[in-house]
C-alpha positions as CSV (number, residue, x, y, z in Angstrom):
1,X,-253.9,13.3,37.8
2,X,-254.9,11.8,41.2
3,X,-254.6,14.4,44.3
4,X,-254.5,13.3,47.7
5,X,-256.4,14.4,50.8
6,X,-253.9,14.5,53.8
7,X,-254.8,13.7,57.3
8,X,-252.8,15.4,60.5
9,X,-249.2,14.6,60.6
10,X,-248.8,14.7,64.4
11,X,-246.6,11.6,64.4
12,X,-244.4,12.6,61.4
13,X,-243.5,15.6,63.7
14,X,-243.4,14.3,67.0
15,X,-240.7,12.6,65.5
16,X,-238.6,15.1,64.1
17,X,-239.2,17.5,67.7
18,X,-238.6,14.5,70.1
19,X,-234.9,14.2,71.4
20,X,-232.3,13.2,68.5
21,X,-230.4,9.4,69.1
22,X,-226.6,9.5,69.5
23,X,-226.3,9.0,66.0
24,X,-227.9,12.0,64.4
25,X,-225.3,13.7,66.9
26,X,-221.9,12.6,66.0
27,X,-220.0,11.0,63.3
28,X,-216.6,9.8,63.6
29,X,-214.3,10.4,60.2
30,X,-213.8,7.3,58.1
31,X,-210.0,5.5,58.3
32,X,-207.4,6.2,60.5
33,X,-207.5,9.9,61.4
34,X,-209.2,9.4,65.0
35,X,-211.7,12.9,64.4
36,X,-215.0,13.2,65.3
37,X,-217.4,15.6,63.7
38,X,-220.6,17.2,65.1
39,X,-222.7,19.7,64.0
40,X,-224.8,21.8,66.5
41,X,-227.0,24.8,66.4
42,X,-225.4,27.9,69.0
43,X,-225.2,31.3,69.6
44,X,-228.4,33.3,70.3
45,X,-231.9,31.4,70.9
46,X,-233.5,33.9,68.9
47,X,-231.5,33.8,65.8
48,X,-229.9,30.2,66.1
49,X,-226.5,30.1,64.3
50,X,-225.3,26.6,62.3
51,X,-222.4,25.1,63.1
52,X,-220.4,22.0,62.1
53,X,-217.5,21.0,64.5
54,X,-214.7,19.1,64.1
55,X,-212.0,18.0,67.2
56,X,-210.0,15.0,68.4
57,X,-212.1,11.9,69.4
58,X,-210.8,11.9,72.7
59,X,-211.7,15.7,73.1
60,X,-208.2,16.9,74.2
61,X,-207.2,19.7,72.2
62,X,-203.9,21.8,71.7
63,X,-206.4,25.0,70.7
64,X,-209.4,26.3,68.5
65,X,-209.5,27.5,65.3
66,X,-212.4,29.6,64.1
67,X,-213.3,29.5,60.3
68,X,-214.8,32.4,58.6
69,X,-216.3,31.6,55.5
70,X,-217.0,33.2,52.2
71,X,-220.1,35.1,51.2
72,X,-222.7,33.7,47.8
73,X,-221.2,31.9,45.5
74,X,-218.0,31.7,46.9
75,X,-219.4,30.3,50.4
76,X,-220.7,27.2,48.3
77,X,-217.5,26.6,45.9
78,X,-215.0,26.7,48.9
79,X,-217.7,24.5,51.2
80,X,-215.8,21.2,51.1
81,X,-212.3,22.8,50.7
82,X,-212.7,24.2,54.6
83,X,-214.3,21.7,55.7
84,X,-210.9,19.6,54.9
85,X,-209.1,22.2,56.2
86,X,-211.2,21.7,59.7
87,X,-210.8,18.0,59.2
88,X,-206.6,18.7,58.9
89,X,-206.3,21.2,61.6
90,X,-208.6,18.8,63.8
91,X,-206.0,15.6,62.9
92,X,-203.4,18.1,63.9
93,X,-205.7,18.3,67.7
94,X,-207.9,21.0,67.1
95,X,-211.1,22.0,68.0
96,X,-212.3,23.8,65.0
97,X,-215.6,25.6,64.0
98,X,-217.1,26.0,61.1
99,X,-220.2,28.0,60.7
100,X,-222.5,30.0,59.1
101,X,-222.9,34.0,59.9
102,X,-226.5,35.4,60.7
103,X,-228.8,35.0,57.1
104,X,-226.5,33.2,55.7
105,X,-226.3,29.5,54.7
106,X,-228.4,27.7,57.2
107,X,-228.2,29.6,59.6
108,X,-231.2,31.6,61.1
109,X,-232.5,35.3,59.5
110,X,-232.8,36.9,56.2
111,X,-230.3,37.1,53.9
112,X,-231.6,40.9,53.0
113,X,-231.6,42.1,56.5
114,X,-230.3,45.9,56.7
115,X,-228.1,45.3,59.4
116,X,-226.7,41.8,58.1
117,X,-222.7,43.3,58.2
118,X,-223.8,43.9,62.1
119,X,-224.8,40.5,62.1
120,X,-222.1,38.9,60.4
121,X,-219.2,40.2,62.8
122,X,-221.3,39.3,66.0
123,X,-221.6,35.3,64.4
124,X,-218.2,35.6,64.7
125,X,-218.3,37.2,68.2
126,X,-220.6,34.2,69.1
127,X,-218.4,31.2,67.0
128,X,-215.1,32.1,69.6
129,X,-217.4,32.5,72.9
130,X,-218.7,29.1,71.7
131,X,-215.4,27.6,71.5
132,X,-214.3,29.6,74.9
133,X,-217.1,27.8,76.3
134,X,-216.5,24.5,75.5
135,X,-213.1,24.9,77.0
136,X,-210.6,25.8,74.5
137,X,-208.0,28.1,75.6
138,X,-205.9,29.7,73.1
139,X,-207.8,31.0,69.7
140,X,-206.9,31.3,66.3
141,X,-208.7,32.3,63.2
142,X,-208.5,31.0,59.4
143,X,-210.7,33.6,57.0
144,X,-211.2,33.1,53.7
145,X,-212.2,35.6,50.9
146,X,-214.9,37.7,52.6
147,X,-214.2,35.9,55.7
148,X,-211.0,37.6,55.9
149,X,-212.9,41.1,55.9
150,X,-215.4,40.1,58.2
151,X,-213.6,38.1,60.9
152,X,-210.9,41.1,61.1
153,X,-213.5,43.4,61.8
154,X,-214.9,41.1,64.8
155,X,-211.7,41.2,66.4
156,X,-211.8,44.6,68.3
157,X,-214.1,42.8,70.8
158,X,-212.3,39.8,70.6
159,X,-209.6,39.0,73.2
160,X,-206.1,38.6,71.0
161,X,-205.8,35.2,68.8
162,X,-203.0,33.6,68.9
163,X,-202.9,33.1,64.8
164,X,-204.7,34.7,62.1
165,X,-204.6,33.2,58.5
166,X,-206.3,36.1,55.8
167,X,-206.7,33.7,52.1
168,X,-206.8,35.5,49.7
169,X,-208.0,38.3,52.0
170,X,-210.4,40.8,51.1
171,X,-208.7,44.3,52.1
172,X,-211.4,46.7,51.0
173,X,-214.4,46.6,51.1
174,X,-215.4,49.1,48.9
175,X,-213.1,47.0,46.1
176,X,-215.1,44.0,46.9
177,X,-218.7,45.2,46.3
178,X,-217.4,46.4,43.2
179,X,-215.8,43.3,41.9
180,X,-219.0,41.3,42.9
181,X,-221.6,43.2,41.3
182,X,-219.6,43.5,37.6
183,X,-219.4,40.1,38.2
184,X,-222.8,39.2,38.5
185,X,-223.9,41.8,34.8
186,X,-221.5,40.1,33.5
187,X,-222.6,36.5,34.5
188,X,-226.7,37.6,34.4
189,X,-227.1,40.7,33.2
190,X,-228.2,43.8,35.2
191,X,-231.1,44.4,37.2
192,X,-234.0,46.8,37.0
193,X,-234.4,47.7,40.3
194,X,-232.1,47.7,42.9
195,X,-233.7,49.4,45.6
196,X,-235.0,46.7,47.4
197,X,-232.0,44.3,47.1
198,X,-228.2,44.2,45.9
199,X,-227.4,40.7,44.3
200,X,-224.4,39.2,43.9
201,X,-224.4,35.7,41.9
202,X,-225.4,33.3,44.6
203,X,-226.4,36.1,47.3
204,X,-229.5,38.8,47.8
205,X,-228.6,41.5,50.1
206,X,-230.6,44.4,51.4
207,X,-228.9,48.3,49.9
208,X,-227.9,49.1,53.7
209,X,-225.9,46.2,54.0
210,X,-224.0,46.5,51.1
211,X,-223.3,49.8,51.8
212,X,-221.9,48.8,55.5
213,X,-220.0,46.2,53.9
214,X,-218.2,48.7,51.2
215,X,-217.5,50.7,53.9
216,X,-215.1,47.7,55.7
217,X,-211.5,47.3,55.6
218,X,-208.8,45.5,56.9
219,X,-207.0,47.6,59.6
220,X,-203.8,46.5,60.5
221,X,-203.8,49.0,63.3
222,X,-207.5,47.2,64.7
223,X,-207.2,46.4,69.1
224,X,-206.5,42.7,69.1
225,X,-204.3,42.1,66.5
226,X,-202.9,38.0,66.8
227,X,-199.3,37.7,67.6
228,X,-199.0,35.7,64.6
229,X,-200.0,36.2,61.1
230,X,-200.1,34.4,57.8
231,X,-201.3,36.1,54.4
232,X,-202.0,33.8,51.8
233,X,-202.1,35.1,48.3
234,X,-203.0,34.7,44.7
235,X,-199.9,34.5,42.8
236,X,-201.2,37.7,40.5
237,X,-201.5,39.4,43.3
238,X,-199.0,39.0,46.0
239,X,-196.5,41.8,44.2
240,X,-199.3,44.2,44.5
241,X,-198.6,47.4,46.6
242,X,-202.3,47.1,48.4
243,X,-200.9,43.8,49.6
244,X,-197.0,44.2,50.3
245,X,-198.5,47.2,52.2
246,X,-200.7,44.8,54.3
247,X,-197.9,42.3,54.7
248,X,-195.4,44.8,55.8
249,X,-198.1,46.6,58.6
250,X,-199.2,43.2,60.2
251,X,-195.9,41.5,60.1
252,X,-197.5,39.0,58.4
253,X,-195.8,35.3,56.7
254,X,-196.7,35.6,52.9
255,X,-197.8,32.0,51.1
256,X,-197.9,32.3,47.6
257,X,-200.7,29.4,46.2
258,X,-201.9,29.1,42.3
259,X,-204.8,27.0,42.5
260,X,-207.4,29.7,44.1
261,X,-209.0,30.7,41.2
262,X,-210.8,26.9,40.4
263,X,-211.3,26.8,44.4
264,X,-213.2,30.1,44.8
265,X,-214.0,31.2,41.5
266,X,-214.6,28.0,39.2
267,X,-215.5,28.9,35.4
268,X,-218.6,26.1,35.8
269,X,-220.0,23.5,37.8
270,X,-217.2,21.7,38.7
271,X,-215.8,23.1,42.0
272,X,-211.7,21.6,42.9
273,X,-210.7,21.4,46.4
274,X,-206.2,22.6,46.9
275,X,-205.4,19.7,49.1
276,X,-202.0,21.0,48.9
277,X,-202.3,24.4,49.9
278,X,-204.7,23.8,52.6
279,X,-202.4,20.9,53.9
280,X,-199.5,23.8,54.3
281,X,-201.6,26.7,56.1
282,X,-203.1,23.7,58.4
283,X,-199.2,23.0,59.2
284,X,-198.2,26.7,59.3
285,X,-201.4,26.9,62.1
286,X,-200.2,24.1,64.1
287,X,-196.9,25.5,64.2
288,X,-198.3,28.5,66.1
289,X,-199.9,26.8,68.9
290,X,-197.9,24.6,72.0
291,X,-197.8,20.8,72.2
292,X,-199.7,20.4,75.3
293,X,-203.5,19.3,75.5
294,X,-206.5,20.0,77.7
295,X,-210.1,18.6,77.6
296,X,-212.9,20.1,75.8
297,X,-216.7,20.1,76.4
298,X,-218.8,21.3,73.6
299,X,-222.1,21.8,73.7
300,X,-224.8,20.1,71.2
301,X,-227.8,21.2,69.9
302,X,-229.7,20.0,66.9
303,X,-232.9,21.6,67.1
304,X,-233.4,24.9,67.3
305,X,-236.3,27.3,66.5
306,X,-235.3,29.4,63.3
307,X,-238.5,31.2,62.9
308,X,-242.0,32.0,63.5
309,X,-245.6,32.3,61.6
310,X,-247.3,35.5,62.0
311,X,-249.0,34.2,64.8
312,X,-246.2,33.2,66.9
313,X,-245.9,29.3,66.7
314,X,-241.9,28.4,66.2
315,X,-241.1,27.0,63.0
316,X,-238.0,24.7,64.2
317,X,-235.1,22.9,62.1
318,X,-234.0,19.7,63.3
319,X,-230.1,18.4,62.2
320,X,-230.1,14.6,61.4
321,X,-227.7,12.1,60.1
322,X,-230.0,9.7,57.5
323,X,-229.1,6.4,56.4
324,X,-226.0,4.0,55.9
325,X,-224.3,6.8,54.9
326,X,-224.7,9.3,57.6
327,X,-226.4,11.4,55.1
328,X,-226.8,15.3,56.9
329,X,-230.4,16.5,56.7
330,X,-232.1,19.3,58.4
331,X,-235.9,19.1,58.8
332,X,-237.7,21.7,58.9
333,X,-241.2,21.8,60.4
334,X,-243.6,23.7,62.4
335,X,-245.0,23.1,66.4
336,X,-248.4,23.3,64.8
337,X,-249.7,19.9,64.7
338,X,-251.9,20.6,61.1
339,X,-249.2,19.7,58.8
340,X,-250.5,18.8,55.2
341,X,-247.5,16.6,53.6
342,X,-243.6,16.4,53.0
343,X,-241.4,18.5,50.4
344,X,-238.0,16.9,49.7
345,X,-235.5,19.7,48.6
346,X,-232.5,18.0,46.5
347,X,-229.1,19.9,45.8
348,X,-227.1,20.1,42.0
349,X,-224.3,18.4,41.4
350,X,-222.0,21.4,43.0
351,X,-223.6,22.6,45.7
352,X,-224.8,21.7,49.3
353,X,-227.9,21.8,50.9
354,X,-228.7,25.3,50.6
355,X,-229.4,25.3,47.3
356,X,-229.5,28.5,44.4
357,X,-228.5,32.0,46.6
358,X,-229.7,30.3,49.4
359,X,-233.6,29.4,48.0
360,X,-233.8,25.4,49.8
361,X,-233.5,27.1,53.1
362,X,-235.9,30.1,52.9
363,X,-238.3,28.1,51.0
364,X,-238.3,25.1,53.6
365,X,-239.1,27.9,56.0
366,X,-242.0,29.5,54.5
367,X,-243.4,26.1,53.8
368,X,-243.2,25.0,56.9
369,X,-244.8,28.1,58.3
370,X,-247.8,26.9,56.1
371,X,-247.8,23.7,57.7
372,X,-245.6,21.7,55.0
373,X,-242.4,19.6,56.5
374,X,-239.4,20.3,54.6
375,X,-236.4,18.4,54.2
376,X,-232.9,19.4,52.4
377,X,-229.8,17.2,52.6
378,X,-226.1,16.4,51.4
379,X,-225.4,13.4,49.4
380,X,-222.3,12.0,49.3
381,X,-219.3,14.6,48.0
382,X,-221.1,17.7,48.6
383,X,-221.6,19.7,51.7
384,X,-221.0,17.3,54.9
385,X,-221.9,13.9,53.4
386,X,-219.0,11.8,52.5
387,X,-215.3,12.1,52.9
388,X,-213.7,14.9,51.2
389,X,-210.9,13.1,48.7
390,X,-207.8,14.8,48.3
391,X,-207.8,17.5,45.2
392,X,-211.4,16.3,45.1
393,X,-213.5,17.9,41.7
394,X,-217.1,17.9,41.5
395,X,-218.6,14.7,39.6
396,X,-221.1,14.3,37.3
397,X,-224.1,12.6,39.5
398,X,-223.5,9.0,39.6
399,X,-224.4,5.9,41.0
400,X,-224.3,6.7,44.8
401,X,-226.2,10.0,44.1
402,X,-229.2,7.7,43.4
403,X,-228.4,5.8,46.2
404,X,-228.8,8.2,48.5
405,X,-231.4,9.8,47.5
406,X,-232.9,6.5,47.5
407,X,-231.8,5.7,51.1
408,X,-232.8,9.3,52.3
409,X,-236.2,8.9,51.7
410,X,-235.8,5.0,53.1
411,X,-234.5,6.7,56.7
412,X,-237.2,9.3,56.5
413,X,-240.4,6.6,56.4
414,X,-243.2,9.2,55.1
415,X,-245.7,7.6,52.6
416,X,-245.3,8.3,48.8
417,X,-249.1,10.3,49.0
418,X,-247.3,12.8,51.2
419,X,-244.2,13.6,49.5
420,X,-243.2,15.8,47.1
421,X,-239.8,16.3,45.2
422,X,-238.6,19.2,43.8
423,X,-234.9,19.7,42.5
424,X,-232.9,22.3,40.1
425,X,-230.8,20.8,37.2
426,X,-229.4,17.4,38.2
427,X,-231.3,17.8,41.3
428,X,-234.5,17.6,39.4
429,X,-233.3,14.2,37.7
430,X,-232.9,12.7,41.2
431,X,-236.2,14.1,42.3
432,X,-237.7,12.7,39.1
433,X,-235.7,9.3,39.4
434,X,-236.8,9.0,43.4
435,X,-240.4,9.6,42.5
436,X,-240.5,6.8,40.0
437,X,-238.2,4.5,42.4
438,X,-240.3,5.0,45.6
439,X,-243.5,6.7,44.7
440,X,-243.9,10.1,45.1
441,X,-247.5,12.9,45.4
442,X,-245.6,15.5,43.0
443,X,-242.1,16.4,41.4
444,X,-241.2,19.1,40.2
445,X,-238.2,19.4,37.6
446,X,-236.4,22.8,37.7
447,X,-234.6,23.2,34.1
448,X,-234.2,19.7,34.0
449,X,-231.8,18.7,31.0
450,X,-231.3,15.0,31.4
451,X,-234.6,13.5,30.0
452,X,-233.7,9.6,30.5
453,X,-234.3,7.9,33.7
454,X,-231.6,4.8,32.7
455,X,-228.6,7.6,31.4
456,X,-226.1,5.6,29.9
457,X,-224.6,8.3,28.2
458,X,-221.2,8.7,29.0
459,X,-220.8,12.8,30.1
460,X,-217.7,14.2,28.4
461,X,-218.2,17.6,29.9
462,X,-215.2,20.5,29.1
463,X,-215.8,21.9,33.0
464,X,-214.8,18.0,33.9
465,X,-211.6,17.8,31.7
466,X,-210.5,21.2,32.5
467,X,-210.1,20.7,36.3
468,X,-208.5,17.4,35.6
469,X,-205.8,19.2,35.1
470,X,-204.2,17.8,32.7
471,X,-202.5,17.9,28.9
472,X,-203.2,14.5,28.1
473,X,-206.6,14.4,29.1
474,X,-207.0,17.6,27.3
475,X,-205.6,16.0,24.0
476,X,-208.2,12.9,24.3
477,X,-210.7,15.1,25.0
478,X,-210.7,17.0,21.2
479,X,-211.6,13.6,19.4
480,X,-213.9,12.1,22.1
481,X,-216.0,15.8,21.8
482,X,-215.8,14.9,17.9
483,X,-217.2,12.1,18.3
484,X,-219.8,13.0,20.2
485,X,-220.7,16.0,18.2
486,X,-220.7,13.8,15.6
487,X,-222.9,11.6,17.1
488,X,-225.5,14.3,18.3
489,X,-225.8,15.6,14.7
490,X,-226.8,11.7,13.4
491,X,-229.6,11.9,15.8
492,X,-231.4,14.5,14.0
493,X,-231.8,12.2,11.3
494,X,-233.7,9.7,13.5
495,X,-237.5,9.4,13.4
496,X,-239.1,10.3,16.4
497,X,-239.7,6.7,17.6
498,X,-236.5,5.5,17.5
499,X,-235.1,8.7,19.4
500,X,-237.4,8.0,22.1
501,X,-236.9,4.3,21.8
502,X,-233.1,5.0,22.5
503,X,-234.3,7.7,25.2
504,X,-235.7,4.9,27.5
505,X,-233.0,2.6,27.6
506,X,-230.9,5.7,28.3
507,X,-228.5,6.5,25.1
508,X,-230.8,9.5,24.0
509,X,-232.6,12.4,25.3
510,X,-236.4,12.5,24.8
511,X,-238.3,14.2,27.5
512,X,-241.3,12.3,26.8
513,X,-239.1,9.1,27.7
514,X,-238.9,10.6,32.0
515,X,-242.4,12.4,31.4
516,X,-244.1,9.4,30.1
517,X,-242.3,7.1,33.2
518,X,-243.7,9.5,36.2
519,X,-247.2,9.4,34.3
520,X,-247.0,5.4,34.7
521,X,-246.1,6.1,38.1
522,X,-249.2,8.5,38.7
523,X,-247.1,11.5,39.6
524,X,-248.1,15.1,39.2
525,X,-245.6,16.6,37.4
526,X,-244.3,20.1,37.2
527,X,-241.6,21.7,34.9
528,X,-240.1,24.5,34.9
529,X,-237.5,26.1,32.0
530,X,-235.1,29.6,32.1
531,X,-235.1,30.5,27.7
532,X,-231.6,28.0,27.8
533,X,-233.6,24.8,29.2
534,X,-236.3,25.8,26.3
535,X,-234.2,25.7,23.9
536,X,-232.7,22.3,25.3
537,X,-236.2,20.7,25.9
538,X,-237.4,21.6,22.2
539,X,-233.9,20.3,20.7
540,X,-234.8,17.2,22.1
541,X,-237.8,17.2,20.4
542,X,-239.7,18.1,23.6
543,X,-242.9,19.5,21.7
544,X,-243.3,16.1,19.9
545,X,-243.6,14.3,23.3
546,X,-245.7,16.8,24.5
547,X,-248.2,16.5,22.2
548,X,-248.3,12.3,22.4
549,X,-248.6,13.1,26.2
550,X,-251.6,15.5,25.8
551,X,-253.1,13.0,23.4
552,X,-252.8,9.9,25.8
553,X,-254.4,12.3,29.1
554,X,-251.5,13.0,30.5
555,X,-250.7,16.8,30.7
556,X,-247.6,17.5,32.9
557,X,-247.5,21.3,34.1
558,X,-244.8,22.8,31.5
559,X,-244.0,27.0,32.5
560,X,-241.3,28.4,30.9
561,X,-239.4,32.0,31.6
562,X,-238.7,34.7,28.9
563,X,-235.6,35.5,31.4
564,X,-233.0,34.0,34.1
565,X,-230.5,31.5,33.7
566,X,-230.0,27.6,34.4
567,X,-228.7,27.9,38.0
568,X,-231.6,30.2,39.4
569,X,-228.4,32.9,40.1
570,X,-231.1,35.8,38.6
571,X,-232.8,36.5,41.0
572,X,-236.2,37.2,38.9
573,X,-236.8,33.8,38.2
574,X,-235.5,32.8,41.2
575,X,-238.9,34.6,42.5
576,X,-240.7,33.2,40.1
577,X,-239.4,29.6,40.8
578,X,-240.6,29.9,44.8
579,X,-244.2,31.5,44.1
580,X,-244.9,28.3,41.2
581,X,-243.6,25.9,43.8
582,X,-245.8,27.5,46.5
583,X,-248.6,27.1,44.2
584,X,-247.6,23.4,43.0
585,X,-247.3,22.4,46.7
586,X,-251.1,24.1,47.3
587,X,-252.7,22.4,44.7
588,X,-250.7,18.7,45.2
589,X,-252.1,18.5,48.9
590,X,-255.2,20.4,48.3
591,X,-255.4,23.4,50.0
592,X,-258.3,25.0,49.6
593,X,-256.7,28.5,49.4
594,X,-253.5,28.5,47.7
595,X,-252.8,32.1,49.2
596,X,-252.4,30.5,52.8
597,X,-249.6,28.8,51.2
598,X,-247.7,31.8,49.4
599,X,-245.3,33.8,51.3
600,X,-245.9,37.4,52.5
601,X,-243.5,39.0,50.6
602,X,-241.1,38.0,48.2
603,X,-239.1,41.2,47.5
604,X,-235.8,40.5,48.5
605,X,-235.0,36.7,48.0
């Protein structure tokens, strides 16, 4: 397989550090609502927080509203849901916040930082002296889940809100610990070792800090209390004596919802957004706040330094909208003008740009302290790309998925020789479907499953029926599964040439059909398989193709894992994923010592 040799970038990241145009700075809403949306880096210069903002066009606004997110898994199922919360309360002339806390999501520091509970309530500190700042007046606060536990315990050094919404509030912290870690043996199974690092399913976090964050609570009697709360509550549990007891000490307003569990807790992929119930704690917020208006005058900021190499040269990130579609990108890449080549990051079908327990954004980091650029983004109906539909459910990747992965790379202009792809699950189809569409150095296919480039296999997914929501659907959905079963156990039967012929023009699933097409395309290929994506690849006859590849010269890099699961949640071979895609990107753009290229220290990640 050809390598390539790569000159100095300098241009590639004068680029990225030279001032941003208008456009990478704002994005007006689609249709009628007349909201603008920004998204900025504040707080600290030393550990930059991220921030998306959402307010009135014409910048007068009635208030601000400070959202205070979930933590792990939960932060990236409830993503899109708060953002059209922010979008509501900003149609209702609100200046609202969104961000992420210290070492969380994309915002700057480790995720297994001791003192991360610290860290978490002064974000918060620094999201309201943000808003004060720009202007805004009276306050209020929407917390969700953990957010609810962590923005009440900010409030002591806040002056008083005028509203407070707790969903589905976490009231001990103790409880909550607890409920995560059962959560995440049950999901993954236990871990060896857990001296180093407490993980919950989508999160890492250091002992101390889950310790500190046990030790929280919601205290009705806290200095600052808001002169108006709302508590809104899982049906199951707003009887409870835990939570009448809360009601009854803040003086709370109880909303009773049903959909929460599929919005913070979704049994697979497919996460559902409660148009309904956020519409009515949006109205219930607006009602707290007066009529009258005054102007606002927020700061932007979309590059910020987010870390450092050992010697001291900043690593920066740089916030960009890309393409027709205002696609939101952050670029990562170091002041040191030896940079050796591009790594494209790409998302799942669920989640945002952070990617597994946070792995896109550390690993973009430590590449770029290495001299590597990295680049994660949204597409469209994930994170901040595209409009968020009302009761919106995750799709299956689809036709504009490719097209903006296609039109990412398009805006970003860097040579095929100095690019390489890497994605997890449907994430490594795109990276594997860009590479062939617009040339690529390297992919790398993270328990890839879909083995066809042309996919016309229609997906009749349970996760996808389920949150439809309905008893029709569910009754089509037993003899369309039949038939499909039906169908898959026919193809056994097939010789191996006609499965693959059906594999490239898309109605079967032969990895040598996507193996064989990057080889044609003289990409370097790399896969990686938890024992489940095994077990998938060899059902598909994957061994077959392998050994027709071997015998032609091609021989794609093929590791597979004894443990871990398909989402990179375990956090073993979530380890063990970052230290083969250090090594991939070492030997693709030829370093001469792959160590330079490895990260100091993995323990915690």
């Amino acid at each position: 397989m050809t390598k390539y040799t790569l000159t100095s970038h300098a241009p590639r990241i004068n680029k990225f550090l030279s001032t941003p145009s208008p456009r990478s700075l704002r994005r007006t809403e689609p249709g009628t609502s007349p909201i603008s949306t920004f998204e900025t880096w504040f707080g600290p210069d030393e550990s930059p927080l991220f921030g998306s903002v959402h307010l009135p066009t014409n910048r007068r606004v009635r208030g601000g509203i400070v959202i205070c997110s979930p933590l792990a898994k939960e932060h990236v199922s409830t993503y899109r849901g708060l953002r059209q919360l922010s979008e509501k309360l900003a149609e209702a002339g609100f200046m609202v916040l969104r961000f992420d806390y210290r070492g969380q999501g994309d915002s700057a520091g480790d995720q297994n930082d001791p003192n991360a509970v610290t860290h978490w309530t002064q974000s918060v500190e620094h999201a309201v002296r943000y808003l004060r700042d720009s202007g805004v007046a009276d306050l209020g606060m929407v917390g969700l889940r953990a957010g609810t536990l962590i923005g009440t315990n900010a409030l002591a050094s806040l002056n008083s809100l005028r509203a407070l919404t707790l969903w589905d509030p976490i009231i001990v912290g103790k409880a909550y610990v607890r409920e995560q870690t059962a959560f995440y043996r049950m999901s993954l199974g236990g871990e060896a070792d857990q001296s180093n690092c407490v993980s919950f399913v989508g999160g890492a976090f250091a002992p101390e800090a889950i310790t500190a964050l046990g030790k929280l609570r919601i205290d009705p009697a806290e200095k600052g209390a808001p002169s108006a709360t709302l508590v809104v509550s899982r049906r199951e549990n707003a009887a409870s004596a835990r939570m009448q007891k809360l009601i009854d000490s803040l003086g709370a307003e109880l909303m009773v919802v049903d959909r929460q569990e599929p919005f913070v807790t979704p049994s697979s992929f497919v996460m559902s957004v409660p148009t309904s119930d956020i519409e009515r704690i949006a109205h219930w917020m607006s009602r707290q706040f007066p009529t009258t208006t005054a102007s606002v005058h927020p700061a932007i900021h979309t590059r910020a330094i987010v870390d450092r190499t050992a010697d001291g040269t900043p690593v920066y990130e740089v916030i960009e909208r890309q393409g027709p579609n205002d696609l939101l990108s952050i670029v990562t890449v170091s002041a040191s003008p030896n940079t050796t080549g591009t790594v494209v990051l790409h998302g799942t079908a669920a989640e945002h740009r952070i990617g597994p327990a946070r792995l896109w954004v550390e690993q973009a980091r430590d590449l770029a302290k290495s001299g590597v650029q990295g680049v994660r983004f949204d597409r469209r109906g994930t994170g901040d790309s595209g409009t968020v539909i009302e009761d919106e459910s995750t799709p299956a990747i689809e036709a504009s998925a490719r097209a903006d992965a296609l039109d990412l790379v398009d805006a970003l202009d860097i040579p095929a020789e100095q690019r390489i792809h890497i994605g997890v699950c449907s994430g490594s189809w795109l990276s594997a479907y860009t590479a062939d569409k617009r040339g690529a150095a390297g992919v790398m296919l993270i328990n890839n499953v879909n083995w066809s480039l042309q996919n016309h296999r229609l997906p009749i997914k349970k996760a996808q029926i389920e949150s439809l929501d309905s008893r029709w659907v569910d009754k089509a959905f037993v003899p369309l599964r039949a038939v499909r079963n039906f169908g898959r156990r026919l193809q056994s039967f097939l010789p191996y040439r006609a499965w693959l012929a059906f594999s490239n023009i898309g109605y079967l699933n032969a990895p040598e059909s996507l193996l064989a097409q990057l080889d044609k395309a003289n990409v370097h290929t790399t896969v990686l398989l938890s024992p489940e994506d095994r077990a998938w690849f060899n059902a598909s006859r994957g061994e077959i193709g392998l050994a027709r590849l071997h015998a032609s010269g091609f021989r794609p890099d093929v590791h597979d894992y004894e443990y871990g699961d398909h989402s990179l949640y375990e956090r073993e071979i979530r380890i063990a994923a970052r230290s083969e895609i250090f090594r991939t990107v070492a030997s693709i753009f030829e370093e001469p010592d792959a160590d330079r290229i490895l990260p100091a220290s993995d323990s915690g990640h």
